[in-house]
N, C-alpha and C positions, 0 to 999 in steps of 0.2 A: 581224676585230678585230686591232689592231694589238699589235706587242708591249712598249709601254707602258701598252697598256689592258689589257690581259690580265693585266699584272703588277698593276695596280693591280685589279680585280678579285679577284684572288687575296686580296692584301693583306687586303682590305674582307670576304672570305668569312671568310678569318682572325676576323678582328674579330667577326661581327657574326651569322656564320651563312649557307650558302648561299641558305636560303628568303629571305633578306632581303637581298639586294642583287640589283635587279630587270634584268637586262641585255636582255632581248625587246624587239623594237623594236615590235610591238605594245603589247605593256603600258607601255612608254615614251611612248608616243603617249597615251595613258590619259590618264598623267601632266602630259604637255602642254595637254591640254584645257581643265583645269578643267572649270567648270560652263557654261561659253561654249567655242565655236568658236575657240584660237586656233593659230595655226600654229606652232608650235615644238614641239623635244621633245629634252627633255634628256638628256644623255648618260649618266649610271647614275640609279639611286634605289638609298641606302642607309637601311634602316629597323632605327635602336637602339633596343634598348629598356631598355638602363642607362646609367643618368648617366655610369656610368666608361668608357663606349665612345668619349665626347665626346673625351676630349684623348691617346688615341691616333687616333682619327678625324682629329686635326688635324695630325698630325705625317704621316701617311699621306698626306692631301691636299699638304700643303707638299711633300712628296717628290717628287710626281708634276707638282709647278705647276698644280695645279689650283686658279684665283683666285677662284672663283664659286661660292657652295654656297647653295642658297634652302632653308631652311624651309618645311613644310608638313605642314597640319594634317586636314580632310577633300577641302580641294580646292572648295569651293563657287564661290567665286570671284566674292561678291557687294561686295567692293574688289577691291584691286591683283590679287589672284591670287598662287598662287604661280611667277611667270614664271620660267623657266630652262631655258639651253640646254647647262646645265653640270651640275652635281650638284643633284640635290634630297633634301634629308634630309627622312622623311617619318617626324612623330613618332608615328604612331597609336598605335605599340607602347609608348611611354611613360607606360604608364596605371595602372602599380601602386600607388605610394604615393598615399595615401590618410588622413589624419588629421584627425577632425572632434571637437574640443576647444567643446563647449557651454558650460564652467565660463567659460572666456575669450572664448566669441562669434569662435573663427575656424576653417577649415579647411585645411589644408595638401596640397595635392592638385601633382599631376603633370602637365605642360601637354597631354599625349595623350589626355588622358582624357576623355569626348565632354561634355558640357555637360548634353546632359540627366540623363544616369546621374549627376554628380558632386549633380544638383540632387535627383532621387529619392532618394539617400545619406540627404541632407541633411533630407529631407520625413521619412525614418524615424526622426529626431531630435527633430521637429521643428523644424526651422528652414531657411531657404533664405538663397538669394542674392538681394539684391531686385531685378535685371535680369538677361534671358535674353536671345538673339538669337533675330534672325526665324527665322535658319536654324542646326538645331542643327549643331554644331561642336565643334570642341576646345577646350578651356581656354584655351591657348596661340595658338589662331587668333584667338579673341573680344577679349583684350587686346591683341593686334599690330594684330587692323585698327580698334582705337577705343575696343572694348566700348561700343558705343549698341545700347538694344531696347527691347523690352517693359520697364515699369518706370525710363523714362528721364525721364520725366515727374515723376517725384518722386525718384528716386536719382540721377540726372544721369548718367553715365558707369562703366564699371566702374573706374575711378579712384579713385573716391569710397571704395569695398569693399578697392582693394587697399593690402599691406601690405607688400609683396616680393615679389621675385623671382629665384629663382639664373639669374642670363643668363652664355651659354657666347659670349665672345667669340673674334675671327678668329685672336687670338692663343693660342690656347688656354687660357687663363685662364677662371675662372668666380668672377664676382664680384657682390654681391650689393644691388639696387638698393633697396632700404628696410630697415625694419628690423621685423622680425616681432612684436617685443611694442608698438610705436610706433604709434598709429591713425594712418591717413592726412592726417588734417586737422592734427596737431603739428607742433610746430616742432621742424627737424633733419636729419639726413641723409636727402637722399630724391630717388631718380633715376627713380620708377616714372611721372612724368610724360613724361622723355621715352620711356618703355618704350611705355607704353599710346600706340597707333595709329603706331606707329614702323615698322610691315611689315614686322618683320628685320634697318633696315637697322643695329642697332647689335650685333645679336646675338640669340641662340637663346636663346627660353626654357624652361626644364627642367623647373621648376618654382614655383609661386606660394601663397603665405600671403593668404588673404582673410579681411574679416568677414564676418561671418552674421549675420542675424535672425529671431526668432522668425516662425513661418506667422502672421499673422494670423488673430484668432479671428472676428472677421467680416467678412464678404467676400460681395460680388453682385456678378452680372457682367447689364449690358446692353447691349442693341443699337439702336441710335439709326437711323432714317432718315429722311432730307432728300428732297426730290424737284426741288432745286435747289441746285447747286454757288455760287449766287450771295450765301448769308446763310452759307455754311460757316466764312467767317471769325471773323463776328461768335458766331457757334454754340459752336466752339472755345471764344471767347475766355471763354464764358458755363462753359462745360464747367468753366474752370478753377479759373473761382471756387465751384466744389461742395468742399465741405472732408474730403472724401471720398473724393474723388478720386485713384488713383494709376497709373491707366492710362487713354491714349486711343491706338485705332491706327482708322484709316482703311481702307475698303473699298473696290474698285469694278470687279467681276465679276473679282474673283482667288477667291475661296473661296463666292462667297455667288453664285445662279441669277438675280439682277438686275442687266443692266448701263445700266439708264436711271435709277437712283437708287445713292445716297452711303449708306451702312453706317456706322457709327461704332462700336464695341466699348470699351464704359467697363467701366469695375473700379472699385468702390468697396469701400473698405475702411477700420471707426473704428467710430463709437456714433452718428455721423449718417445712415447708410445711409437709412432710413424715411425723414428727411426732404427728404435730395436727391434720392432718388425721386420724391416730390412735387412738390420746385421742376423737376423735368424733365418730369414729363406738364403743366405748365401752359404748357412753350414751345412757341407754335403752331406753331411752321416747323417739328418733329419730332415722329414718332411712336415711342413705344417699344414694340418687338417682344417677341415672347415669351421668356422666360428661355431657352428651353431651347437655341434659337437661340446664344443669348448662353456658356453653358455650354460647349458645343462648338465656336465659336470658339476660346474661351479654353483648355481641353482641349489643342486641337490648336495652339495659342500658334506653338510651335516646328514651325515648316514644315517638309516634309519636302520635298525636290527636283522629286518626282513631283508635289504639289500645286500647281506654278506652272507656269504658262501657258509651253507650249514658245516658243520668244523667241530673236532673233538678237544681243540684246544687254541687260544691262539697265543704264538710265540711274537713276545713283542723283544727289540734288541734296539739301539744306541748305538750306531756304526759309522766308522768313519769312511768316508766316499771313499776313498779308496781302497777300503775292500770291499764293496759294493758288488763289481763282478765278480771276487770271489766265492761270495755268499750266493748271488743268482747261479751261479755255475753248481754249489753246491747243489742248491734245490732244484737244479731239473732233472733229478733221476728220475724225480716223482712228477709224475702228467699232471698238467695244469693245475698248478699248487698256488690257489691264490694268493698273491703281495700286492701289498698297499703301504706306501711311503710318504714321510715330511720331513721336508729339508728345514732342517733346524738353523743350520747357518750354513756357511760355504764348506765347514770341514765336515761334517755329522746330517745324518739322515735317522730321521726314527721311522723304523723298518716293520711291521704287521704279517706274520704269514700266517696263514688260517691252514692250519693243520686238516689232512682230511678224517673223515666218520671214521673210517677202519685204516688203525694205529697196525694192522699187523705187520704190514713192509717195514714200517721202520722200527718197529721194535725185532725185528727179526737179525736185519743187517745194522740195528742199533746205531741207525743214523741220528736221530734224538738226541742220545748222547753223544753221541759223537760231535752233534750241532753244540749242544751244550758247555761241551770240552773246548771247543773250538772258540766261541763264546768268549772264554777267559784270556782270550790272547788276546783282544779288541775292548775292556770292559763292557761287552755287550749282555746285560742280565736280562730274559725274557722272565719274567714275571710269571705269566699262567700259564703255566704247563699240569696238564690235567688236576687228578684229583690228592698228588703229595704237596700240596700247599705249607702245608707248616713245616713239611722237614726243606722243602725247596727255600722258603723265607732265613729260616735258619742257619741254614748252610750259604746263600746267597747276598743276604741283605742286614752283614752283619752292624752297620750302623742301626738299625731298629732297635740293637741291646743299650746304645748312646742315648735315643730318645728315651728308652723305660729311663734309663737312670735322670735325663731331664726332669721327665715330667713332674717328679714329685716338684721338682722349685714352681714350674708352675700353677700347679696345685697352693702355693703360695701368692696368690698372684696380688693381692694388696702389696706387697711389698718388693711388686716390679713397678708401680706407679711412680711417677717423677715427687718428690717432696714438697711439699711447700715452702716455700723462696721466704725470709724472714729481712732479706735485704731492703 
C-alpha cells in the first residue's frame, strides 16, 4: 500500500471506524461484483453510518484527489450497478432514522434502510408504500435506479410517493430536493424528478420523506395461465380493464415448475373483487389456478437473489404489449430462458430475462445482438449486459452526458434554495 493510501486510510478509520472501511482485496472484489460478473474492483469501501460523516468524508476525499466516489446500496445490480474503480460509499449502515407520521400519511426513513423492513414498519401501522421492487434493496438504491415494481401498474413510479430528499452533493453541501410537507403532484419547488433513476450521478441520498397509504382492506391475489404466448397481449390488455386491478407481473419458469406455459400473478384490490373474478373465469384463453399458488407468489413479491435463475447476465427492456409475443417468440430458440415481467401501465411492461451461464449459442448465431438491434426499434435499452458496461452506457444512455453537464449547477446547490420573501 502506498503511502498516500495508507494516509488516506488512516484518515477514513478516523472518520468512520476501522470495521468500516474495507481495504482486503478479496472483500474489495465482493464489491466489484455486484450481482453480475464484472471485472473491476474498487479501491477502498467506506461504510457511514451518520449523516455528519458525509462533509468531512468530503474534504478527506478532496485532500487525497480522489475524483470518483459511487454510491451503493445492497449491490443487486439489476440497472447500472454500482460501478467503481475508485471509492464506493456503501450505505447499508444508514438505517436509523426511522419516522412514520400516519396523522400526515408520510414516513421519513434513511436511504440504508433495506425496503422490505422499512415496508413491514409500515404494515404495523398499518399502511405501506404502494410500490416494492422485484429485488429487495435499500431505500436509496430503489429511487436512484427508477423506483419501477410491484404496484407500478397503478402507482406509476416511486415518484409518484416521493417528497424529498436530503442529497449530499460533490461539493459537500447537502441540499434538499422537494419539500416535506408539499405532495408530489403541487405546484413548486421540486428536483425529486431528476433524483429518482438518476444512479448517483447528481448526488448521495441520505435520506428521503415519502407518502403512505393505508393496507387495503380487500385484497386477492391470482394466478392466471395461458398456454400460448400468442393472445398475451390482447389478455394484458383485458387484465387492465378489471377495476380492480392493481398489480399484473409476468411469469415463465423463474419461480413457478412450468416452463411451456405463461403465469400471470394479478392482485385485486376495491369492493369489485367477486366480480372481476367472474369476468376472468369466462376468458377462454386463461385458466385461473388456485389461490394458494397465488398467495405465495405474492408473499414472496420481493425476490431474494438465491430465487433467480443463476444467469451470466440480465437483459432488462421497456416494452410495449404489443410486442410482447414478439419478443417471447424471439427467445424460444433458447430452452427455458427465464422471464420475469411488470406491467407498468396498460401500454408498457418492464421485461427481465436472465441470460443463461454459457453465452456460446448466442454469441455464435449473435442472437445478443441481434436482441439489441432489435431493441432500438421499441426504445427498449437492457441495461446489464455482461461485462462492456462503459462502452454499452455510452453508446446507450446518452442523456448521462445531460446530467454530467447538470451536475455542476448542483454542486451549487445554496442557490437553488427559494429566497427570502422581503414582502
Amino acid at each position: 500500500m502506498s503511502n498516500a493510501k495508507t494516509a488516506l486510510v488512516t484518515d477514513l478509520i478516523d472518520l468512520v471506524g476501522q470495521e468500516n472501511v474495507i481495504t482486503d482485496e478479496a472483500a474489495l472484489k465482493q464489491y466489484g461484483s455486484d450481482r453480475d460478473s464484472r471485472k473491476h474492483t474498487p479501491l477502498l469501501v467506506v461504510r457511514p453510518s451518520d449523516p455528519l460523516h458525509f462533509k468531512r468524508l468530503n474534504f478527506i476525499l478532496r485532500r487525497y484527489k480522489i475524483n470518483s466516489i459511487t454510491p451503493r446500496g445492497t449491490g443487486h445490480s439489476v440497472n447500472l450497478g454500482a460501478y467503481s474503480e475508485d471509492l464506493i460509499i456503501d450505505l447499508s449502515l444508514l438505517n436509523k432514522k426511522l419516522e412514520i407520521d400516519t396523522q400526515n400519511s408520510i414516513v421519513i426513513a434513511q436511504a440504508g434502510i433495506e425496503y422490505s423492513q422499512l415496508q413491514n414498519k409500515l404494515k404495523e401501522r398499518g399502511f405501506c408504500l404502494p410500490i416494492d421492487p422485484i429485488l429487495d434493496g435499500t431505500l436509496g438504491g430503489f429511487i436512484a435506479s427508477g423506483g419501477f415494481g410491484y404496484g407500478s401498474f397503478r402507482s406509476g413510479s416511486i415518484l409518484n410517493s416521493l417528497r424529498n430528499t436530503s442529497l449530499f452533493l460533490s461539493n459537500g453541501q447537502i441540499i434538499q430536493t422537494g419539500m416535506p410537507n408539499v405532495p408530489p403532484y403541487a405546484c413548486g419547488y421540486n428536483l425529486n424528478s431528476l433524483i429518482v433513476g438518476s444512479e448517483g450521478h447528481f448526488g448521495i441520498i441520505l435520506d428521503a420523506v415519502l407518502e403512505i397509504v393505508p393496507i387495503a382492506q380487500n385484497s386477492q391475489n391470482l394466478v392466471l395461465e395461458l398456454g400460448s404466448a400468442a393472445e398475451i397481449s390482447q389478455i394484458l390488455v383485458k387484465l387492465t380493464q378489471l377495476p380492480a386491478t392493481s398489480h399484473i407481473s409476468l411469469y415463465r419458469s423463474i419461480q413457478t415448475p412450468k416452463e411451456d406455459r405463461i403465469q400471470i400473478l394479478l392482485r385485486l384490490e376495491g369492493l369489485t373483487i367477486d366480480a372481476d373474478r367472474s369476468s376472468l373465469e369466462q376468458i377462454q384463453e386463461i385458466t385461473v389456478l388456485d389461490n394458494k399458488l397465488a398467495d405465495t407468489l405474492w408473499d414472496n413479491r420481493l425476490l431474494d437473489p438465491a430465487q433467480i435463475p443463476e444467469s451470466s447476465a440480465i437483459v432488462e427492456a421497456v416494452i410495449p404489449v404489443k410486442f410482447l409475443p414478439q419478443i417471447l417468440k424471439f427467445w424460444e430458440r433458447f430452452e427455458s430462458l427465464p422471464i420475469f415481467g411488470l406491467l407498468m401501465n396498460p401500454g408498457t411492461i418492464l421485461l427481465y430475462s436472465f441470460l443463461p451461464k454459457d453465452l456460446s449459442e448466442l454469441r455464435k448465431n449473435e442472437s445478443l445482438t441481434e436482441f439489441v438491434h432489435k431493441a432500438k426499434e421499441f426504445q427498449a435499452f437492457p441495461p446489464t449486459i455482461e461485462n462492456s458496461l462503459k462502452e454499452f452506457v455510452e453508446n446507450y444512455y446518452p442523456n448521462l452526458a445531460i446530467l454530467r453537464d447538470l451536475k455542476p449547477i448542483f454542486d451549487k446547490g445554496p442557490l437553488l434554495k427559494a429566497r427570502k420573501s422581503f414582502l
